[in-house]
C-alpha positions in Angstrom: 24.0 -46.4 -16.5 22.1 -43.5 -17.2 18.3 -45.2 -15.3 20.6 -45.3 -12.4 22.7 -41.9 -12.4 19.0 -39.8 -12.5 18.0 -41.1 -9.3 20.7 -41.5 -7.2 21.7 -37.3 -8.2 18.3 -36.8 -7.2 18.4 -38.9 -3.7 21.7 -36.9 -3.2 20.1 -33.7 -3.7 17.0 -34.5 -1.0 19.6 -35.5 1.4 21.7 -32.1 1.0 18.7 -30.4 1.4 17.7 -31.9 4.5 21.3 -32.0 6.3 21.3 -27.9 5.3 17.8 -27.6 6.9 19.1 -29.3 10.1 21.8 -27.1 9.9 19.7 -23.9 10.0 17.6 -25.3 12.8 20.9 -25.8 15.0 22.4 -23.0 14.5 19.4 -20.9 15.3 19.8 -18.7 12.4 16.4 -17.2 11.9 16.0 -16.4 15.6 19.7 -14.7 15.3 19.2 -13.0 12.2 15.5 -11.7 13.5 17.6 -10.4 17.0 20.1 -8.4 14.4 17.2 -6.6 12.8 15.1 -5.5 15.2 18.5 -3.9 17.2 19.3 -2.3 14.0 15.6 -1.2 13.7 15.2 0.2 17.0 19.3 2.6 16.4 17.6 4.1 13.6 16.2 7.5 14.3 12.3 7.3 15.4 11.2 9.8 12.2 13.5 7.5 9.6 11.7 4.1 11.0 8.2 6.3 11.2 8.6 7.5 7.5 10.2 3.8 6.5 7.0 2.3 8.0 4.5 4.2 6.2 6.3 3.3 3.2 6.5 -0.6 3.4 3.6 -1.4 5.3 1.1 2.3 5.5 -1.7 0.5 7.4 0.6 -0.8 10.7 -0.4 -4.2 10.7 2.8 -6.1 10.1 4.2 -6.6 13.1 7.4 -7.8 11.6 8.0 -5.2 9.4 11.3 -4.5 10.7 12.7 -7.7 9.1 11.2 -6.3 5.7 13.1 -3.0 5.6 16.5 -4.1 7.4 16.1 -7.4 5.0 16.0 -4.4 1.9 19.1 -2.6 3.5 21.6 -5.2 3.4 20.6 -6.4 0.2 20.8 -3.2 -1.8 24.4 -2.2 0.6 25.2 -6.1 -0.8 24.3 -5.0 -4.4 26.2 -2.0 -4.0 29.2 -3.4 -2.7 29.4 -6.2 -5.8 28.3 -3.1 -8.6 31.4 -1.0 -7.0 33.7 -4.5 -7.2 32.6 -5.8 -10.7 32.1 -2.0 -11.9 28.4 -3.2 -13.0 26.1 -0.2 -11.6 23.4 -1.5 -13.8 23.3 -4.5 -11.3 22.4 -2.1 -8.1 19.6 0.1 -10.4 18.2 -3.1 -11.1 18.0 -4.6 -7.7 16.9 -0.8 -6.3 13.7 -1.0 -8.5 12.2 -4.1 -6.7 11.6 -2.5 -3.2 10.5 0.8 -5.1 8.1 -1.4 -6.8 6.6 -3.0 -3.2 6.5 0.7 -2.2 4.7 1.5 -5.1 2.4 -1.3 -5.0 2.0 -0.5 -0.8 0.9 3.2 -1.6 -1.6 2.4 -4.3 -3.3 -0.1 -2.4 -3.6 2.1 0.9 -5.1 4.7 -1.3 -7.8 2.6 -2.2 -8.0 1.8 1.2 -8.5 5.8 2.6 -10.9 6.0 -0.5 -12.9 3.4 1.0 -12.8 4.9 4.2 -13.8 8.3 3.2 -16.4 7.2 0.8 -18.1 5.0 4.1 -17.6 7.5 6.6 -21.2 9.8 6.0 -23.6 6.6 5.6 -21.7 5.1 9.2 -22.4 8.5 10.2 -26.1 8.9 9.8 -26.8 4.7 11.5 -24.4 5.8 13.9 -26.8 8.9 15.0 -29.5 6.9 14.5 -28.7 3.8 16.6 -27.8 6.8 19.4 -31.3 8.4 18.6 -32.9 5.1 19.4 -31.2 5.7 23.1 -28.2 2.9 22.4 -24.8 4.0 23.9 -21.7 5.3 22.1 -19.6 2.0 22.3 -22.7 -0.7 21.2 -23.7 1.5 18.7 -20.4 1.4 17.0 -20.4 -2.1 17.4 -23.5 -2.7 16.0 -23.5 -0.4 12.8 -20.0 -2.4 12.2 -21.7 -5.8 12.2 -24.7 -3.9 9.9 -22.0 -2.5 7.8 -20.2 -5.9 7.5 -17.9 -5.9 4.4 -16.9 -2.5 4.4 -13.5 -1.1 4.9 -14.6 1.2 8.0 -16.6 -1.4 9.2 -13.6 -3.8 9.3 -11.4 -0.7 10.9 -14.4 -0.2 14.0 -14.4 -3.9 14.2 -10.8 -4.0 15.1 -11.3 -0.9 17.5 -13.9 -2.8 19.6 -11.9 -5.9 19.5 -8.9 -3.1 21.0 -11.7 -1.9 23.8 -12.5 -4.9 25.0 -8.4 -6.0 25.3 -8.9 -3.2 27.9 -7.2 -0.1 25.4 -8.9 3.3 26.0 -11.5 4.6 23.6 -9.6 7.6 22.6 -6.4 5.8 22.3 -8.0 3.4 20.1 -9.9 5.7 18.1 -6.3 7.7 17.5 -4.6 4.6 16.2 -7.1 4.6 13.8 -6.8 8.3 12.5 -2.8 7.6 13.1 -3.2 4.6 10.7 -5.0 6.4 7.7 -3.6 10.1 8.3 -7.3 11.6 6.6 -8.8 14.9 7.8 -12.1 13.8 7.4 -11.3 10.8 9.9 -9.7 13.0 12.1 -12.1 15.1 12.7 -14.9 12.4 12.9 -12.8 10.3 15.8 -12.3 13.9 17.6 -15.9 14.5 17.6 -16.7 10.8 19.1 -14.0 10.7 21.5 -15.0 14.4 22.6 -18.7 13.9 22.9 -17.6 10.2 25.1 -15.8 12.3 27.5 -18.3 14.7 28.0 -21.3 12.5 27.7 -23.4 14.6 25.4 -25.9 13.8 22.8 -24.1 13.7 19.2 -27.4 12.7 17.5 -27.5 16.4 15.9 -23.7 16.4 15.6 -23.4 13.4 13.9 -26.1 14.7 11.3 -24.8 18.0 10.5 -20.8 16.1 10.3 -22.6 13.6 8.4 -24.2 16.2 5.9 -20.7 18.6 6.2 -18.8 15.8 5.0 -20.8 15.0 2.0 -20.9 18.4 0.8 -17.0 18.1 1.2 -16.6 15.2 -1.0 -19.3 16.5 -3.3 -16.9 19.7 -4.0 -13.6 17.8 -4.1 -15.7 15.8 -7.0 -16.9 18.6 -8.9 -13.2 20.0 -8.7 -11.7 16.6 -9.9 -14.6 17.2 -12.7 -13.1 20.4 -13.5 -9.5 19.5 -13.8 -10.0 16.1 -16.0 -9.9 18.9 -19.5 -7.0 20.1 -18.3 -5.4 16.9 -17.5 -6.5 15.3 -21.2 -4.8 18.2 -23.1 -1.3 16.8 -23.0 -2.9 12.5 -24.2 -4.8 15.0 -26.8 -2.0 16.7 -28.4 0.4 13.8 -28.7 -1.6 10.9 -29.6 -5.2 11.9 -31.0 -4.3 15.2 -32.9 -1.4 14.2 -34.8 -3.8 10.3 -35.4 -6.3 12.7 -36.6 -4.0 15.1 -38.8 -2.5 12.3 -39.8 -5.4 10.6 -41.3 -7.2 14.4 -42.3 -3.8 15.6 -44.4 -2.2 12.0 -45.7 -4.7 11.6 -48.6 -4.2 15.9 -49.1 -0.1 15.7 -49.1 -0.3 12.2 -51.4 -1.9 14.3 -53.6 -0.2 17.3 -53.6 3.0 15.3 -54.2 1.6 13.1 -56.9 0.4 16.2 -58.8 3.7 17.9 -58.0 5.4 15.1 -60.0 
């Protein structure tokens, strides 16, 4: 009885499955549910959805991103409503902590990203000046240095904006998506200086050079400063777990001692 009861519970489940799939394919439900988000997501208040964006997806590339953060509403508003009915508030600070987590995790890995960047930007600068000093325009030589720089993060980022140029999108609105999308001064400035010396058509081989040499000098100080703060920021892992290890291990055999020869 029991050979026959195993497969015919699991033939029964692969056919509930499959009449529930049809069932979401009639009734449309993704498309409906994806209509319900992105009206929600375009009531909110633009500097909310801005700020909410940079959040859950800093570098702009998910186009459906909206479905992400409305998806996050309703489920902790859910949460909130069954910890308020059940009186279990531990249930809604558990659920809250998974999309702090993706935030978390969203942050730390654009940070890496704008570290990239930063760290890339001088060397791009100096093959960028010199493909311009060999008497290559703006546009190809930004094309070309990204195809030489192949693997990088910035190279990757001046791919995407040639691949934007030749969709037929200005050069200066291209090159302020990207600032927009990393929000660094040292990019910002850099893209201002190209799109600046494109409109006027000067030479930027000695601009380039001294930005190039400017922005080194820049990161070298903001390294040095790091350098300087690191004591300062190993005092407090000092004085709560390798002192009292240390005193610990310097006074035991001393206070054993004391108190043996005490008694």
């Amino acid at each position: 009885m029991l050979l026959l009861l195993f497969p015919m519970t699991f033939i029964c489940m692969v056919l509930m499955f499959y009449l529930l799939w049809r069932l979401w394919r009639w009734v449309r439900l993704p498309e409906r549910l994806d209509q319900c988000s992105q009206y929600l997501w375009q009531r909110l208040p633009a500097r909310l959805s801005r700020r909410l964006q940079q959040w859950f997806d800093s570098e702009q590339k998910n186009p459906y991103i909206h479905r992400v953060i409305i998806g996050w509403s309703a489920l902790l508003m859910l949460m909130a409503v069954l910890s308020a009915h059940y009186g279990e508030p531990l249930l809604l600070m558990a659920v809250s902590l998974l999309p702090l987590l993706q935030i978390s995790k969203n942050q730390n890995r654009f940070k890496v990203k704008q570290r990239a960047v930063v760290k890339e930007l001088p060397d791009f600068c100096d093959m960028l000046a010199m493909m311009i000093a060999a008497g290559i325009p703006l546009i190809p030589a930004m094309a070309r240095v990204a195809s030489a720089c192949e693997g990088g993060r910035l190279a990757a980022e001046i791919a995407r904006v040639n691949q934007q140029l030749r969709q037929g999108v200005p050069f200066a609105e291209a090159l302020h998506r990207l600032a927009g999308r990393y929000r660094l001064p040292l990019l910002n400035e850099w893209t201002g200086l190209l799109i600046q010396g494109h409109q006027q058509g000067s030479s930027l081989v000695t601009t380039l050079r001294f930005h190039s040499l400017q922005m080194r000098q820049q990161l070298l100080n903001e390294a040095e400063k790091r350098a300087q703060e690191a004591p300062v920021k190993l005092l407090f892992p000092l004085m709560t777990c390798f002192f009292p290890v240390n005193f610990l291990v310097i006074l035991g055999p001393i206070v054993l001692q004391l108190s043996e020869g005490g008694l």
